[in-house]
C-alpha positions in Angstrom: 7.2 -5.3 23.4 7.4 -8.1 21.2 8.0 -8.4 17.2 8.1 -10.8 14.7 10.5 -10.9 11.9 10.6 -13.4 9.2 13.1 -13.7 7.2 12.5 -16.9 4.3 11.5 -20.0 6.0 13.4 -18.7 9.6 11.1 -17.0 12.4 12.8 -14.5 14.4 10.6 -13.7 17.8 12.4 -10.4 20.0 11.0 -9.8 23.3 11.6 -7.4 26.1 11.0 -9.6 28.9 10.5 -13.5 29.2 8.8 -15.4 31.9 9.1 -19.1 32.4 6.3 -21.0 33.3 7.5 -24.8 33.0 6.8 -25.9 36.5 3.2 -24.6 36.5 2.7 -26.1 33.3 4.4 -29.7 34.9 2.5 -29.8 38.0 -1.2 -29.3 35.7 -2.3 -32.9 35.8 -1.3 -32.7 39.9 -4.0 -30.7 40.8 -6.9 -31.8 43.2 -9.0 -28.8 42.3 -12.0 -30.2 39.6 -11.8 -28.6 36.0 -15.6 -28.1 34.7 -16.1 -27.7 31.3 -18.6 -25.1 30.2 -21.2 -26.4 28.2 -22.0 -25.6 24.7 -24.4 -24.2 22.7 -25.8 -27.1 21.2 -25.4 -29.2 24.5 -29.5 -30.0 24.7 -29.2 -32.6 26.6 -27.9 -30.7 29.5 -29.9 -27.1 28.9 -33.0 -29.0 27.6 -34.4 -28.2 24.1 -34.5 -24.7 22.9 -37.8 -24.9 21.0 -37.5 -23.8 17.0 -34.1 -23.6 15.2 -34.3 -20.0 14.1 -31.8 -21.4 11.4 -35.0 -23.6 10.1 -37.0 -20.8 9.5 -37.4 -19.1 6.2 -35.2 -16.3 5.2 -36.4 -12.6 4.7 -35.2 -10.9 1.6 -33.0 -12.2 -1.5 -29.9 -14.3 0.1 -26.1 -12.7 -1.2 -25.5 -15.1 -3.7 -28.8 -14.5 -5.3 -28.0 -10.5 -5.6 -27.1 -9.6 -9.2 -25.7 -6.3 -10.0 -25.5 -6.1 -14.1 -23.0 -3.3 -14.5 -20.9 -4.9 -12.0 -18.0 -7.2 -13.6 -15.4 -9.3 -11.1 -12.6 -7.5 -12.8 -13.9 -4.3 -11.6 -13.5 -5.2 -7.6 -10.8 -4.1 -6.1 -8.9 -6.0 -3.5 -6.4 -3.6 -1.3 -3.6 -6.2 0.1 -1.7 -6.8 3.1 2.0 -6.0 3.0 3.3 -8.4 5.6 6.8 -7.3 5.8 
């Protein structure tokens, strides 16, 4: 179990059990084993081009900002919040 408590600017963290991990975390850059890096998304030059942008394409239906509700006013949305304490 862990919690969090804050209290003003001081951060109080309260844990059952605590493992350290500082001589794995020294001996990283030791390693002989290699350490590939997926490739992303919009790595083309490695997967080759994808072929049309579906992004490019025109958009079906009326976008969100273009959506007008006329009984609707902003001061009738309602929010709920997030208690944090």
């Amino acid at each position: 179990m862990i919690a969090v408590k804050c209290e003003g600017e001081v951060i109080h963290l309260v844990a059952n059990h605590l493992t350290d991990l500082s001589a794995d975390l020294a001996g990283v850059g030791d390693r002989d084993n290699s350490f590939p890096l997926p490739h992303g998304r919009g790595d083309e030059f490695h997967r080759g081009s994808p072929g049309i942008d579906p992004r490019s394409l025109p958009a079906k239906g009326p976008k969100p900002r273009d959506i007008y509700v006329p009984d609707l006013h902003i001061d009738s949305i309602k929010v709920k919040t997030r208690d944090f304490r």
